[in-house]
C-alpha positions as CSV (number, residue, x, y, z in Angstrom):
1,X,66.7,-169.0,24.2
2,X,66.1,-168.8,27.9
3,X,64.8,-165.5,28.9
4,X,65.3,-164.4,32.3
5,X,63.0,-162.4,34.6
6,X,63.9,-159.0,35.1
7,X,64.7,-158.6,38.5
8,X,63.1,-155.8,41.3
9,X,64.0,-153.2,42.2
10,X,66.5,-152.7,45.2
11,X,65.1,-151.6,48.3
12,X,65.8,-147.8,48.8
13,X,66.9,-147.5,45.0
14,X,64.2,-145.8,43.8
15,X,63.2,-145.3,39.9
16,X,63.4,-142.2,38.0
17,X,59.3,-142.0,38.7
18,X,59.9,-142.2,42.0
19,X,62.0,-139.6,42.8
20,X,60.3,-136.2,41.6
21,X,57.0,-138.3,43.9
22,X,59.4,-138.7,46.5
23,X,60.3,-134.7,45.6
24,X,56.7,-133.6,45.4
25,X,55.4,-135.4,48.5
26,X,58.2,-133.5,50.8
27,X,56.7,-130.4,49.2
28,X,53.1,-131.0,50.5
29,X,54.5,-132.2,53.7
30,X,56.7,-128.6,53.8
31,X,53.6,-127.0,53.3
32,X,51.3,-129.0,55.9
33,X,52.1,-127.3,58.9
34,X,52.1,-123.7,57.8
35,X,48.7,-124.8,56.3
36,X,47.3,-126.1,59.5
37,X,48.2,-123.0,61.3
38,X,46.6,-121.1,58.9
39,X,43.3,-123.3,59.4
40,X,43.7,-123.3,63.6
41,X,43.5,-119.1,63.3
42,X,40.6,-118.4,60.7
43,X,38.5,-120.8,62.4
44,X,39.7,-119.6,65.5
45,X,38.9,-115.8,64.2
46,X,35.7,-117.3,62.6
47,X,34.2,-120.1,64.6
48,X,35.4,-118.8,68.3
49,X,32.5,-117.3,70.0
50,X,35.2,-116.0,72.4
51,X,37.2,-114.2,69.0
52,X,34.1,-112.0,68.6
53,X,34.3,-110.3,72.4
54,X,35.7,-107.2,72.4
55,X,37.0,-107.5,76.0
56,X,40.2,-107.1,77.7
57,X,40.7,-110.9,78.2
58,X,38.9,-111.9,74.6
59,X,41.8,-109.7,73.3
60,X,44.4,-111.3,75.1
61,X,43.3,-114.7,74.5
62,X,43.1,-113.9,70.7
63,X,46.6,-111.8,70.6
64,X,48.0,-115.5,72.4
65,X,46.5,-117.4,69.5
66,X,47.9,-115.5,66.5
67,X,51.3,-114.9,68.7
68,X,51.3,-118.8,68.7
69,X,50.5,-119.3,64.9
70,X,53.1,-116.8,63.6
71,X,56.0,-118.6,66.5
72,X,54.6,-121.9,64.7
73,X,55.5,-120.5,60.8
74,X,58.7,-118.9,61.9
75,X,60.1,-121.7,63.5
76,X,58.8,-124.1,60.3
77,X,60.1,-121.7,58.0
78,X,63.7,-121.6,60.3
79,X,64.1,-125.7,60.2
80,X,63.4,-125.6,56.6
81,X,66.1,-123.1,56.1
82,X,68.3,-124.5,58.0
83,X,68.0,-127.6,56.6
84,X,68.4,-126.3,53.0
85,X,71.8,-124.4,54.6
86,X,73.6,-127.8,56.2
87,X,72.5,-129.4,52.4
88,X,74.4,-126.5,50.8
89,X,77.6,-126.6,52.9
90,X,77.6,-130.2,52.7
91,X,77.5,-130.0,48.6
92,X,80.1,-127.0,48.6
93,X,82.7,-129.1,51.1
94,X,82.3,-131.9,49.0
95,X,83.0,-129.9,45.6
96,X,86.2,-127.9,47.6
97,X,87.6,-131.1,48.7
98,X,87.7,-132.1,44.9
99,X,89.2,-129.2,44.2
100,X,91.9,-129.4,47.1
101,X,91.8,-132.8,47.9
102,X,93.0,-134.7,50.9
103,X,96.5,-135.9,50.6
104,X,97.0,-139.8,51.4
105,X,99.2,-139.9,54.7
106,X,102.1,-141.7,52.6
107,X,103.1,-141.4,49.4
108,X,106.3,-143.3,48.2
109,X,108.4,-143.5,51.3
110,X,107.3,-140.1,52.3
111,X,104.9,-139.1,55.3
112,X,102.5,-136.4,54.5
113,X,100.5,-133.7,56.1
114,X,98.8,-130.5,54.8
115,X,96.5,-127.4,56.1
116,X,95.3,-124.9,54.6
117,X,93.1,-121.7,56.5
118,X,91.1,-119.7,53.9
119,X,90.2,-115.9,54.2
120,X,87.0,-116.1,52.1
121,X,83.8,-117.0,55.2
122,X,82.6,-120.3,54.7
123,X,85.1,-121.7,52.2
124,X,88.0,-124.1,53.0
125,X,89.7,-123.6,50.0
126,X,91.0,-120.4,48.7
127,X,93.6,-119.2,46.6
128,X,96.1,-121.1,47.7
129,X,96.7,-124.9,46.4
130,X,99.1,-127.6,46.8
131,X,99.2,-131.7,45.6
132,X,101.5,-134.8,45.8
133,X,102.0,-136.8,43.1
134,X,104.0,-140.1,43.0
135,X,105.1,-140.3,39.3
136,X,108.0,-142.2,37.3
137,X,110.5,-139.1,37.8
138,X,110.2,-139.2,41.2
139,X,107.7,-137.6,44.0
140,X,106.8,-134.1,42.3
141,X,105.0,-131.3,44.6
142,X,103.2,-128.3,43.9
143,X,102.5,-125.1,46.4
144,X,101.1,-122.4,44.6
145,X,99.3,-118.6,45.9
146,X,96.7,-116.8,43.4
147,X,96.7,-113.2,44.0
148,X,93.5,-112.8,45.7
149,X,91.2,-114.7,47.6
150,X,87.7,-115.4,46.7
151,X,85.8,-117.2,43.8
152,X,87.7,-115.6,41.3
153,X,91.1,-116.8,42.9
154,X,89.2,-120.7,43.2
155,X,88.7,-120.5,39.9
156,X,92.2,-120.0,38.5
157,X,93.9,-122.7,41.4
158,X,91.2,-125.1,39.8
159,X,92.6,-124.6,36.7
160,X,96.8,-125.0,37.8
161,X,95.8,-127.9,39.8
162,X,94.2,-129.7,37.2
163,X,97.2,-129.0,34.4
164,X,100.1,-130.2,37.7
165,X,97.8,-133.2,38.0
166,X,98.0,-134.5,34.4
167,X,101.3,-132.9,33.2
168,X,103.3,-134.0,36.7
169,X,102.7,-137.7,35.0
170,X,103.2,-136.8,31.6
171,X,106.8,-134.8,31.5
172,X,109.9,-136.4,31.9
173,X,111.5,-133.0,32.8
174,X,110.2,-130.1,35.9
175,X,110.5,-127.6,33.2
176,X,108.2,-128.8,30.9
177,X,105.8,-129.8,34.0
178,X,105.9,-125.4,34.8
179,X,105.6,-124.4,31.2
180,X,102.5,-126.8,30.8
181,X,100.9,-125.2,34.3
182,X,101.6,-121.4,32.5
183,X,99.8,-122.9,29.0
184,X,96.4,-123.8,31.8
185,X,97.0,-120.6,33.6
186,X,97.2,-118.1,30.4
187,X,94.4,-120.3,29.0
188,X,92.0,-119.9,32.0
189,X,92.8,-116.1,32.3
190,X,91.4,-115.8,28.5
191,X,88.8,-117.5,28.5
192,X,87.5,-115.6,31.8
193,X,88.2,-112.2,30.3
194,X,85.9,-113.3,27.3
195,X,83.6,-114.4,30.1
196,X,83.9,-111.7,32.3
197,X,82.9,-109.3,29.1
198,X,82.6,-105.7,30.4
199,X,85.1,-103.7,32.8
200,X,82.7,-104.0,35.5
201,X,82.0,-107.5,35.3
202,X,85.4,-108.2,35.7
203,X,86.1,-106.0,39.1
204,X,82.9,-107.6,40.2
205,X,84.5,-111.6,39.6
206,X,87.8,-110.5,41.7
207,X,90.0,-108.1,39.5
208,X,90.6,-107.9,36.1
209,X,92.3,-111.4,34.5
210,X,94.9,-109.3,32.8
211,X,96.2,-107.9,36.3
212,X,96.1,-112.1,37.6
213,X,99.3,-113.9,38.7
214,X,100.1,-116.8,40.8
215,X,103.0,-117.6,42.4
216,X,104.2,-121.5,42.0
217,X,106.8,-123.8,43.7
218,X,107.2,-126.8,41.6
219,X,109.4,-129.5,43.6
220,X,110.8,-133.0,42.6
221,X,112.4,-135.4,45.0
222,X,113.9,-138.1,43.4
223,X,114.6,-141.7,45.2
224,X,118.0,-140.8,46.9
225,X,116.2,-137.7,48.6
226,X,117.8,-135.1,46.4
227,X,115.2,-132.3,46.1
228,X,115.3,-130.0,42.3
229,X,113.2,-127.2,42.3
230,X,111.7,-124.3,40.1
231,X,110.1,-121.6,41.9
232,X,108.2,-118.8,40.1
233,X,107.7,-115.9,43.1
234,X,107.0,-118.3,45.7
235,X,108.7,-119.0,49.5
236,X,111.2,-121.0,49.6
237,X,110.5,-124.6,51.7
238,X,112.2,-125.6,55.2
239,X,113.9,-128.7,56.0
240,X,113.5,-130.0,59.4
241,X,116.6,-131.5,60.7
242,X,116.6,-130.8,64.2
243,X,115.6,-127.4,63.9
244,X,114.5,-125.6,60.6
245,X,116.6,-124.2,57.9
246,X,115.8,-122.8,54.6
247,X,116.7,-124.4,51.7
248,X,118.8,-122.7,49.4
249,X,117.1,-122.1,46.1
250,X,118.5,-118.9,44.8
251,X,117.0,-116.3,42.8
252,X,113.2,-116.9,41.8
253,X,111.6,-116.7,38.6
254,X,109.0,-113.9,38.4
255,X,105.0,-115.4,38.7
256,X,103.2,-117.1,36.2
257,X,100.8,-114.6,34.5
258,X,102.4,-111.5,34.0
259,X,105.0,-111.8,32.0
260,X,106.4,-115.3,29.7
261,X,109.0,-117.5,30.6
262,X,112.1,-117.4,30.1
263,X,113.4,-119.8,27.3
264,X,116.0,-121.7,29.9
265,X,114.9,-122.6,33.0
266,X,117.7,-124.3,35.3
267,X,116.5,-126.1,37.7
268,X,117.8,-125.3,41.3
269,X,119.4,-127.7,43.7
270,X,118.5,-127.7,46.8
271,X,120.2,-129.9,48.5
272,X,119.3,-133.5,50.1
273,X,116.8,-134.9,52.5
274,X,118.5,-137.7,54.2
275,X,116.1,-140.5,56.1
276,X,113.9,-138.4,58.9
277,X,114.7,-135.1,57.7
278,X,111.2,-132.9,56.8
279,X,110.1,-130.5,54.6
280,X,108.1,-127.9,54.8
281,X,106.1,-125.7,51.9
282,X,104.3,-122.5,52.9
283,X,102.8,-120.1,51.3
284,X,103.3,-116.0,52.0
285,X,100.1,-116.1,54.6
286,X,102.0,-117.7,56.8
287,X,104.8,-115.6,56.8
288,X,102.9,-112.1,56.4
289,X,100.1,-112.7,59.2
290,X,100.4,-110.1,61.5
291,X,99.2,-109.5,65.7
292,X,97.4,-106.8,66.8
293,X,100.8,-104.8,67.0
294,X,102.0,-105.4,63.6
295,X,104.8,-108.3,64.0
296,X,104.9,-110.8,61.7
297,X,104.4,-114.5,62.9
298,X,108.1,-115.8,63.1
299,X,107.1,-119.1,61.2
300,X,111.1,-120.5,61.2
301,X,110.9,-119.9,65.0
302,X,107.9,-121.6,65.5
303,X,109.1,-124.5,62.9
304,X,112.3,-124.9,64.8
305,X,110.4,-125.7,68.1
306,X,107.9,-128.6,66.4
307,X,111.1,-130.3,64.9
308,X,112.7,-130.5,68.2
309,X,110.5,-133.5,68.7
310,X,111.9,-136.6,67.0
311,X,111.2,-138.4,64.4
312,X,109.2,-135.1,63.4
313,X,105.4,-135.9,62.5
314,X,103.7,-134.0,59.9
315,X,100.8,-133.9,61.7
316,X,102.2,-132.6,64.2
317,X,103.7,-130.0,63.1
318,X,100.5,-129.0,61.2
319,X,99.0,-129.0,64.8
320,X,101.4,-126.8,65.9
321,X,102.3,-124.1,63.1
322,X,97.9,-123.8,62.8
323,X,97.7,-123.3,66.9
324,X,100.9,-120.6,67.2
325,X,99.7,-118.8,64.3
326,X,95.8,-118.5,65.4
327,X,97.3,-117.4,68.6
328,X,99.5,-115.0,67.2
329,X,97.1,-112.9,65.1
330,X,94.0,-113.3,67.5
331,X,91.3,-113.5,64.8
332,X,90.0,-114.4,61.8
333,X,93.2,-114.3,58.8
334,X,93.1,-111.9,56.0
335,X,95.0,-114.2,53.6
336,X,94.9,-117.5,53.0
337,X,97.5,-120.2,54.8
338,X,98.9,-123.4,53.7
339,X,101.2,-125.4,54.7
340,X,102.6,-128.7,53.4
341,X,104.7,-130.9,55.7
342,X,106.6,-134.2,54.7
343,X,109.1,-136.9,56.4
344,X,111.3,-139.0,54.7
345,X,110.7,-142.6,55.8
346,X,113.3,-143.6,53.2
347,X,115.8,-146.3,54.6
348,X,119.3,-145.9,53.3
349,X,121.3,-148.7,51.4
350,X,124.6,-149.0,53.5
351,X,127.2,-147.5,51.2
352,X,129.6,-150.7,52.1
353,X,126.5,-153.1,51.4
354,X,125.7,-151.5,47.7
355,X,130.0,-151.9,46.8
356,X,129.4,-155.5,47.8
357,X,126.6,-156.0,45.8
358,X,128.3,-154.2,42.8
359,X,131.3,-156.1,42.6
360,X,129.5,-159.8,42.9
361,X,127.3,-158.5,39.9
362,X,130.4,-157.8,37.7
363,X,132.0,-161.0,39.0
């Protein structure tokens, strides 16, 4: 048997012996330079024959040192804080762009954009929540509002987002797809109520789970462009074709969370996007934002000018719908905004070429 060395380490690697030193000697180094300021004034105080005057310019001399020493710490103890804060963000960005992940800029034939503007300070993800998924039945989208903003609300789109991701593959049908996402949701709500324990607790999380809802917009767009829906409480989308219109949908189905669904659930037609036609999914942010004198940000208006331009880019219109509606209400948003925007780059098969190709098959 040939036994073969083990080989070194790689440069930079590290072992799990080396880390918590590697841990333990930025500690000491942290606490260096507070310690030699701390050494400069005592001996300063102790050893300075000009600390033990009692005169007008001994005084100022000494008041310069120990204004100098506590400028040192406060700036040392600002760096290190700030340094702890950019780690922070930089672990919470990563862990909200898992939750809401970035969309790839195509997904079967289709050309994607999203954005999304969160109420909560310092979070880019909020209540809101949306995904693309490329399955066997077709391209199947979610655009979903929790009521609320906050951790509470991150909590329950986590768990819808995780059930559309798996079930969206899974069910041959959109209904069963919405009746898994109500299964997550009721399950998420329960288990937080246990968690939440006392009244108090619960107000303190966000609101009480029993009072929790979410408003969903489950799409499908098979691969002749015909777009089924189910929408539980939710806007209904836009499609850009030239200017926008609003896809007719019909009557919605009341949120997930209050109340159980209904034992049919017919999906809704709503009509066809043909090659270059977009469509747009919002959520009620966009529509209820407000200006300073209470109007309501026209978000067809402001849709019909981006797909002026043609072919209409996603991104584009992203660009446009975020600018107009940051200008429109002048500050910061008291509700989350998303917005989902998609092209079909589908090419049509010339009716005349498919007949042709029909009848040499049968012949």
């Amino acid at each position: 048997m040939i036994r073969r060395k083990p080989r070194p380490p790689l440069a930079g690697a590290g072992t799990p012996f080396e880390r918590p030193r590697a841990r333990r000697l930025r500690r000491v180094l942290g606490l260096g330079l507070p310690t030699v300021w701390g050494a400069v004034a005592i001996t300063y105080k102790l050893a300075c024959p000009l600390a033990q005057q009692s005169g007008l310019g001994a005084r100022i001399v000494t008041s310069a040192v120990f204004f100098a020493v506590g400028t040192g710490l406060v700036a040392h103890v600002r760096q290190a804080l700030l340094r702890e804060l950019r780690q922070i963000r930089a672990v919470a960005g990563a862990a909200q762009n898992v939750l809401l992940r970035p969309l790839p800029p195509r997904v079967d034939g289709l050309a994607l954009a999203a954005g999304r503007l969160s109420a909560t300070h310092g979070a880019s993800v909020g209540g809101d929540l949306y995904e693309v998924a490329a399955t066997d039945h077709g391209v199947r989208l979610v655009m979903g509002d929790v009521r609320g903003h906050g951790l509470a609300a991150i909590g329950t789109a986590a768990a819808v987002l995780g059930s559309f991701r798996e079930a969206a593959h899974d069910e041959p049908e959109l209904p069963l797809v919405l009746r898994r996402l109500e299964r997550a949701l009721d399950r998420h709500l329960r288990e937080r109520g246990q968690a939440d324990g006392a009244e108090a607790g619960a107000a303190a999380a966000g609101g009480s789970p029993a009072e929790e809802f979410v408003t969903v917009l489950l799409v499908e767009i098979s691969g002749e462009g015909d777009v089924r829906a189910l929408n539980c409480g939710h806007p209904w989308p836009y499609r850009l074709r030239g200017r926008a219109e609003p896809m007719p949908g019909g009557e919605p189905l009341p949120p997930l969370g209050p109340f159980p669904l209904p034992a049919e659930l017919p999906l809704a037609h709503c009509g066809r996007l043909l090659p270059g036609d977009g469509l747009v999914l919002h959520t009620d942010g966009m529509e209820d934002a407000r200006d300073a004198a209470g109007r309501f940000f026209p978000l067809g208006t402001v849709l019909s000018e981006a797909a002026r331009a043609q072919p209409v880019s996603p991104q584009a219109v992203i660009h446009t719908v975020y600018g107009e509606l940051l200008r429109h209400i002048g500050r910061s948003t008291t509700d989350d905004a998303a917005l989902l925007v998609l092209r079909n780059d589908r090419r049509r098969v010339p009716l005349q070429a498919e007949t042709g190709r029909r009848a040499r098959t049968m012949s």
